[in-house]
Backbone as CSV, one residue per row, in Angstrom:
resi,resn,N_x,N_y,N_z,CA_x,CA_y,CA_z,C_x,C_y,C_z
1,UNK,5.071,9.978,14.364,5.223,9.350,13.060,4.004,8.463,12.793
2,UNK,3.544,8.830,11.502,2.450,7.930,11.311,2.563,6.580,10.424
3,UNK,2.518,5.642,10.887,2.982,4.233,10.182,1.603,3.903,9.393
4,UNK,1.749,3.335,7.958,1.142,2.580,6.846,1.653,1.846,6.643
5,UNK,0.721,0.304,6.473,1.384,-0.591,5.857,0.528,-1.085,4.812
6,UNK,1.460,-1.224,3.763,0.188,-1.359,2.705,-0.159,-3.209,2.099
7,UNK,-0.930,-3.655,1.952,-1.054,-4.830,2.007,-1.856,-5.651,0.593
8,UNK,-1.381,-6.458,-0.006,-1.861,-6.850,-1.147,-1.960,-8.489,-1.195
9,UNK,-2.083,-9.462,-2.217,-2.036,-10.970,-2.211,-0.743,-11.391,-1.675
10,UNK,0.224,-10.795,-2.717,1.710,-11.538,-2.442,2.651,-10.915,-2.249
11,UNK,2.381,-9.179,-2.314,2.976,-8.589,-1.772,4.527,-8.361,-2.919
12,UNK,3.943,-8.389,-3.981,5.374,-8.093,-5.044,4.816,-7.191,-6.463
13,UNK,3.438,-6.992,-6.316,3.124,-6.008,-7.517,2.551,-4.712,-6.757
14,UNK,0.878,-4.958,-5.788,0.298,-3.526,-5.684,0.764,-3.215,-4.963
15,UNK,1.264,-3.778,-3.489,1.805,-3.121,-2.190,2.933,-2.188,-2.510
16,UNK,3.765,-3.028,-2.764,5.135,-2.836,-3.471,5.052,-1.091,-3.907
17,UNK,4.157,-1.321,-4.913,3.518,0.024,-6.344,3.441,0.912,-4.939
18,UNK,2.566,0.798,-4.368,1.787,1.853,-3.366,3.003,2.068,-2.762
19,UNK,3.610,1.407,-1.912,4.547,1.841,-1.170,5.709,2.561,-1.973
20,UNK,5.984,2.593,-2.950,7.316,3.549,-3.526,6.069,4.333,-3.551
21,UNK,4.983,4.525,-4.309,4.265,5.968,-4.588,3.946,6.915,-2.863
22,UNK,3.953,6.316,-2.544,3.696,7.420,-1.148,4.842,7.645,-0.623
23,UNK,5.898,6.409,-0.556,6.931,7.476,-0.042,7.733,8.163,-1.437
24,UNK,7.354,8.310,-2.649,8.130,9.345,-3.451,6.866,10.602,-2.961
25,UNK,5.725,10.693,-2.992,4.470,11.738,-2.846,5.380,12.354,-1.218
26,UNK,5.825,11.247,-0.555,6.043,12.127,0.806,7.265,12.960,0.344
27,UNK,8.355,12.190,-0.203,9.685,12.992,-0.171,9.313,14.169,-0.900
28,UNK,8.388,14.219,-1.860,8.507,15.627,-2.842,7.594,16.570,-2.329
29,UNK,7.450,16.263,-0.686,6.708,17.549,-0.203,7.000,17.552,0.826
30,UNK,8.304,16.985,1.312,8.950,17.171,2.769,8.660,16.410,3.744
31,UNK,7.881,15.142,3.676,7.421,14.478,4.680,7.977,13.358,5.196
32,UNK,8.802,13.005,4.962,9.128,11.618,5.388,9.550,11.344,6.199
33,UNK,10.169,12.608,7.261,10.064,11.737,8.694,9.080,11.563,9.337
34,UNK,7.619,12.314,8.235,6.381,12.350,9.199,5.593,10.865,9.125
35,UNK,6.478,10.068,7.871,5.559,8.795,7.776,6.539,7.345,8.016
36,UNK,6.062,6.403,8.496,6.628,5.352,8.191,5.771,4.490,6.855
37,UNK,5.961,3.701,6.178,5.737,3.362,4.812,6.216,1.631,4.321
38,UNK,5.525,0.859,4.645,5.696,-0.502,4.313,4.548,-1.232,3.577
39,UNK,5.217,-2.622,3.250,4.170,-3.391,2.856,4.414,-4.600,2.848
40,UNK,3.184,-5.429,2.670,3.345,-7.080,3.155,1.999,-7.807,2.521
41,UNK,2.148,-8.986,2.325,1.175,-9.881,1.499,0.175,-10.554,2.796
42,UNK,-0.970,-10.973,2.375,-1.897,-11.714,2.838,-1.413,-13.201,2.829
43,UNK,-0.708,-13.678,1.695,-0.517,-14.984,1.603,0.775,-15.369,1.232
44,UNK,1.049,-16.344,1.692,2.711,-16.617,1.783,3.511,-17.052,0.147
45,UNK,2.443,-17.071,-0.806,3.375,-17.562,-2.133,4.551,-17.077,-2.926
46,UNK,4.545,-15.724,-2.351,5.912,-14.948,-2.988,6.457,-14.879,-2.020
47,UNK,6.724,-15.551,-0.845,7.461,-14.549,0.664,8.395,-14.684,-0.107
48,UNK,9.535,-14.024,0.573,10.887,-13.622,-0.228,11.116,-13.828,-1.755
49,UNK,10.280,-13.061,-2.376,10.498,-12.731,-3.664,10.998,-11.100,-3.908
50,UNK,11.367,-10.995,-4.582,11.550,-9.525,-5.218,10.207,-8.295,-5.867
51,UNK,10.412,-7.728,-5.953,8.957,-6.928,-6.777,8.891,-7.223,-7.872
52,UNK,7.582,-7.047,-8.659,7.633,-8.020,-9.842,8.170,-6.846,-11.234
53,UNK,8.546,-7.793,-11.679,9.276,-6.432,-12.753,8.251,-5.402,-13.955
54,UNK,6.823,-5.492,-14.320,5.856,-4.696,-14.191,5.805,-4.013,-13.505
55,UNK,5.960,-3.733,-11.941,5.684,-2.881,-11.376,7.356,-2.130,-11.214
56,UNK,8.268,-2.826,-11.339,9.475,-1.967,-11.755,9.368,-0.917,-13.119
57,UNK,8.800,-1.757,-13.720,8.765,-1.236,-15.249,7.438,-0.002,-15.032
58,UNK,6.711,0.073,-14.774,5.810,1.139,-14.703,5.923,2.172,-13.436
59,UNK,6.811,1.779,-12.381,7.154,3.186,-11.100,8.335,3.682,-12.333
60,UNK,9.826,2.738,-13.161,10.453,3.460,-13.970,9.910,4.514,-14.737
61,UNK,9.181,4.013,-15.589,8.364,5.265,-16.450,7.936,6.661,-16.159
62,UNK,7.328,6.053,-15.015,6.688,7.523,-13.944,8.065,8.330,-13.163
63,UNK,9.249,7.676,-13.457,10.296,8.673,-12.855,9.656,7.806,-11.216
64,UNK,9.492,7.026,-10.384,9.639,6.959,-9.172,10.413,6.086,-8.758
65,UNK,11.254,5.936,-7.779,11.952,4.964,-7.155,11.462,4.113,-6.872
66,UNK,11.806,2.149,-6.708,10.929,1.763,-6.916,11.834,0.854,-5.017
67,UNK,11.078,0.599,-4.266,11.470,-0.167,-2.977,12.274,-1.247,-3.087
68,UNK,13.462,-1.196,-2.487,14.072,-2.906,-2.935,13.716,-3.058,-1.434
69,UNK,13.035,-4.805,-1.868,12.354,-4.755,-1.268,11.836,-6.772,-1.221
70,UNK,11.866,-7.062,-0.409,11.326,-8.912,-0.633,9.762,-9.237,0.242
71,UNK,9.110,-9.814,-0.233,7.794,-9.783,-0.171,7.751,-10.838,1.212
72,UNK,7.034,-10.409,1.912,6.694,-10.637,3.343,5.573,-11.120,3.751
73,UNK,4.785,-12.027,4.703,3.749,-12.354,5.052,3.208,-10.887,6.634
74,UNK,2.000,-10.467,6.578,1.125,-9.321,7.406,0.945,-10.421,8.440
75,UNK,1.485,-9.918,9.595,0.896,-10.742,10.695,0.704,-9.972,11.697
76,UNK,-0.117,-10.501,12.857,-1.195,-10.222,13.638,0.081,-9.288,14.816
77,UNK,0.619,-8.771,14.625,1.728,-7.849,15.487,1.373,-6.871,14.208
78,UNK,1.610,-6.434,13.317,1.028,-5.587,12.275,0.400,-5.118,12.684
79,UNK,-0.743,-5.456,13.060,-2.135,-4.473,13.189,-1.876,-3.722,14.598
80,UNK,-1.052,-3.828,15.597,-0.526,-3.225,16.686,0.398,-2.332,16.211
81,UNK,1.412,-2.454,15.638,2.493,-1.561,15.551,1.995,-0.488,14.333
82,UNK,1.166,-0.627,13.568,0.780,0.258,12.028,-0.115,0.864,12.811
83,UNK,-0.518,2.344,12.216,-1.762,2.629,12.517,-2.611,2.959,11.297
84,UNK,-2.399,2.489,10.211,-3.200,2.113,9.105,-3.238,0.858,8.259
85,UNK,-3.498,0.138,8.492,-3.271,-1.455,7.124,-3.939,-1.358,6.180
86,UNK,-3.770,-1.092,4.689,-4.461,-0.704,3.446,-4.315,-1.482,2.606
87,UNK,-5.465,-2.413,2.623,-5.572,-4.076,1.006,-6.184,-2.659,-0.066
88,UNK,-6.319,-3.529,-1.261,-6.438,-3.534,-2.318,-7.390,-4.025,-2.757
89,UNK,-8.248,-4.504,-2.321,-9.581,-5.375,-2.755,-10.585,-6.135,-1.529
90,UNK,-11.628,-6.165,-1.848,-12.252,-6.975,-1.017,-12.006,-8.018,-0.462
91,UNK,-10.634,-9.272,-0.736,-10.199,-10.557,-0.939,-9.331,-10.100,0.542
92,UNK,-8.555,-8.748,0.013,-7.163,-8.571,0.411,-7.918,-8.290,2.094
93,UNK,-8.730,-7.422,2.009,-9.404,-6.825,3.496,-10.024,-8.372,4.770
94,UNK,-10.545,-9.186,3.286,-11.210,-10.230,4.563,-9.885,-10.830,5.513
95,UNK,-8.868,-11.152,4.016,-7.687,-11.715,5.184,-6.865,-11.109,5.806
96,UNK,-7.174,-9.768,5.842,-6.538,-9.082,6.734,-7.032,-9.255,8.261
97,UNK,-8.363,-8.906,7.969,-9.375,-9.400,8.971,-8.779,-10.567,9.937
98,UNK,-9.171,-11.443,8.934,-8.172,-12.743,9.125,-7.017,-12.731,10.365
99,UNK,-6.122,-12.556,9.819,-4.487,-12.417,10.304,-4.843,-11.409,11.358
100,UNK,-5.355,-10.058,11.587,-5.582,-9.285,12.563,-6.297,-10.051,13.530
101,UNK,-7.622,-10.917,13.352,-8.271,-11.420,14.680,-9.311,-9.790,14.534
102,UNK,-9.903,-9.595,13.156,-10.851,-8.552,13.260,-10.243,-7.120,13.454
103,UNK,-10.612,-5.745,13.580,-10.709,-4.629,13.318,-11.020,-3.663,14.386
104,UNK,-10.992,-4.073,15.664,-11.447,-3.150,16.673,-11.468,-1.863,16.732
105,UNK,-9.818,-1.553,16.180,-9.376,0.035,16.216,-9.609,0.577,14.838
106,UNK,-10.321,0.243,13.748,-10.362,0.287,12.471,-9.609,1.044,11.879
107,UNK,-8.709,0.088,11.494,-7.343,0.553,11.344,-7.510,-0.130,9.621
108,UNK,-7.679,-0.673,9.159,-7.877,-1.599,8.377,-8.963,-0.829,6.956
109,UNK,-8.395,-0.290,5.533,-8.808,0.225,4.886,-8.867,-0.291,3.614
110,UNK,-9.566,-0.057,2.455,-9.048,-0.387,1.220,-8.964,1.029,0.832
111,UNK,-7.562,0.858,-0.221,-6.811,2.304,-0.649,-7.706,3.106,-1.189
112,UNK,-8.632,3.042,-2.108,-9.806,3.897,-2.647,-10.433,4.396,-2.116
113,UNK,-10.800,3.948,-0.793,-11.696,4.540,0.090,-11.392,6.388,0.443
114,UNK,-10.147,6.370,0.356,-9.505,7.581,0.862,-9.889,8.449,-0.516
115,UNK,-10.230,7.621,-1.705,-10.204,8.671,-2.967,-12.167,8.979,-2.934
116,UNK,-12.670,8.164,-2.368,-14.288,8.540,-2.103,-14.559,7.131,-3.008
117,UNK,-13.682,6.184,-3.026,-14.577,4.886,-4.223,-14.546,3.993,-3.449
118,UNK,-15.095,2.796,-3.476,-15.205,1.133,-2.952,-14.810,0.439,-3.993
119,UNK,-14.302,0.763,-5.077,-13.895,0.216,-5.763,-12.249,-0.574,-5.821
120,UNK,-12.434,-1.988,-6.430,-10.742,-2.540,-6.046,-9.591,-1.684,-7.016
121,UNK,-8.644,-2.563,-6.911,-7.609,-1.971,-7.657,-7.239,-3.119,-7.977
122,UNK,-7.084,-3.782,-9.161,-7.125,-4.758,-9.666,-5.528,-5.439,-9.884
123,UNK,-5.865,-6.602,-9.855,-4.250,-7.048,-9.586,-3.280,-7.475,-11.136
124,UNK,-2.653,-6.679,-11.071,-1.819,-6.715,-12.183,-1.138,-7.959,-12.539
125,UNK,-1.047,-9.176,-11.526,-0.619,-10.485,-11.941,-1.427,-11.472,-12.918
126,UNK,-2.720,-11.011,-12.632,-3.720,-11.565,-13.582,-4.104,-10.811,-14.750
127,UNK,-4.182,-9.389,-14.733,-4.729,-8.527,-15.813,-3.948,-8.406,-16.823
128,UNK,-2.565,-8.280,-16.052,-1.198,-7.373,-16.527,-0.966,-6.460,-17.083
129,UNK,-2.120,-5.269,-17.090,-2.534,-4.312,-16.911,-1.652,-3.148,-15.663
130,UNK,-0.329,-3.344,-16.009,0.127,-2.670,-14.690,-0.356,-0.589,-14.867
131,UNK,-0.919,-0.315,-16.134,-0.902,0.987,-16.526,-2.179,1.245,-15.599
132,UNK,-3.319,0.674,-15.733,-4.263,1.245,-14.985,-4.108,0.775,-13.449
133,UNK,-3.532,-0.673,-12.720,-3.268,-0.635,-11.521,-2.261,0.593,-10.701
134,UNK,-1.347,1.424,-11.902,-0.737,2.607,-11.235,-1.552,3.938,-10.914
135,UNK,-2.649,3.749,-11.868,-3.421,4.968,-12.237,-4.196,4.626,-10.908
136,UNK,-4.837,3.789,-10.469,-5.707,3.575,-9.218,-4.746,3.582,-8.114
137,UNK,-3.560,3.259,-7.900,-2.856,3.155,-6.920,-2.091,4.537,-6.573
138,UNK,-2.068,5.037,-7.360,-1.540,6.644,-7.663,-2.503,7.649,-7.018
139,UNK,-4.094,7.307,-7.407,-5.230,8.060,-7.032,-5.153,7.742,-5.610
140,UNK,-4.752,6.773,-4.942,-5.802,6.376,-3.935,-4.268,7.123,-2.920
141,UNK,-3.121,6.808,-3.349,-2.179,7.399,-2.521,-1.959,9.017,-2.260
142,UNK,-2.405,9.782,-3.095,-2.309,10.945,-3.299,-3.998,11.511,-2.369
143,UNK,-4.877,10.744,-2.285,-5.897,10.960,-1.489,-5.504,10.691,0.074
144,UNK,-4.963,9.547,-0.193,-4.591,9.041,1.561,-3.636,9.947,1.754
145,UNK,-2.516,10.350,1.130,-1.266,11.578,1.766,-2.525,12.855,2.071
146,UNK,-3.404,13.310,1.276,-4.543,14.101,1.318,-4.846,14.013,3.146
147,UNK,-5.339,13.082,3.080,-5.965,12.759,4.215,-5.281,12.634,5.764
148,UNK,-3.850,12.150,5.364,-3.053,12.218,6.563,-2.852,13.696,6.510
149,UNK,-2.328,14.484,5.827,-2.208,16.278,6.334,-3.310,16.630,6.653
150,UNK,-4.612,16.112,6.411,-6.224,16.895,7.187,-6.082,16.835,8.846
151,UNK,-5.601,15.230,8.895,-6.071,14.810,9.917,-4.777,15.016,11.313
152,UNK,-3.594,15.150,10.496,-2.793,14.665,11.515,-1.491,16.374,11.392
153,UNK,-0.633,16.522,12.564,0.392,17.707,12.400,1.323,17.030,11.314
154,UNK,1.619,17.013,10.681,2.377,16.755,9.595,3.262,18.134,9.250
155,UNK,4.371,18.760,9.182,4.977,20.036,8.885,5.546,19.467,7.729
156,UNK,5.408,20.050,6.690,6.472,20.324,5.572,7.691,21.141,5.232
């Protein structure tokens, strides 16, 4: 089983987003006992909050289920038990860094990377823009599911 955990500021808009989109991308192609699928914030200001209702309101639209789910702090046992940790931005990666104690096994990604960009995915708490944070979070998950069937036995 291959574990992702996906990782954002507070852990109640992009993580959240990403994590229902990969595990709906896994269920609608048979995969989900092949993945484990979480997510967790860099910084403690939402811990136990709910997902924010933008990102309810835009996985609704798209027809996806959306994680119930309370927002969590990424800590340094994370980077042992996941074998992928995926921020959202340059901000999100340093403190991952952070909380990990660095990157040895480089395990540690931003989600675009998997789509061929360095580009962030911008945070919908400030933009509120949740239409294009799905459109980037959508791309980058559908590249990374891409990428786990290249790389890994995955059966459908």
């Amino acid at each position: 089983m291959i574990k992702v955990l996906f990782i954002c500021t507070g852990n109640i808009c992009r993580s959240p987003m990403a994590e229902s989109v990969l595990k709906y991308l896994a269920a609608t192609q048979g995969l989900t006992t092949c993945l484990h699928i979480s997510s967790a914030a860099t910084s403690t200001e939402e811990i136990g909050n709910g997902v924010h209702y933008g990102t309810r309101s835009i996985l609704g639209k798209k027809g996806i289920p959306c994680v119930e789910h309370r927002a969590r702090q990424m800590t340094k046992r994370d980077y042992e038990e996941y074998d992928y940790l995926i921020g959202m931005d340059d901000a999100n990666i340093r403190n991952m860094m952070r909380i990990a104690g660095g990157d040895p096994k480089h395990k540690i990604h931003k989600l675009l990377e998997f789509a061929g960009s360095s580009r962030a995915i911008a945070d919908p708490w400030y933009t509120g823009d949740f239409d294009t944070t799905y459109a980037d979070v959508e791309e980058g998950c559908k590249a990374l599911l891409e990428f786990l069937q290249k790389n890994y036995d995955m059966e459908s």
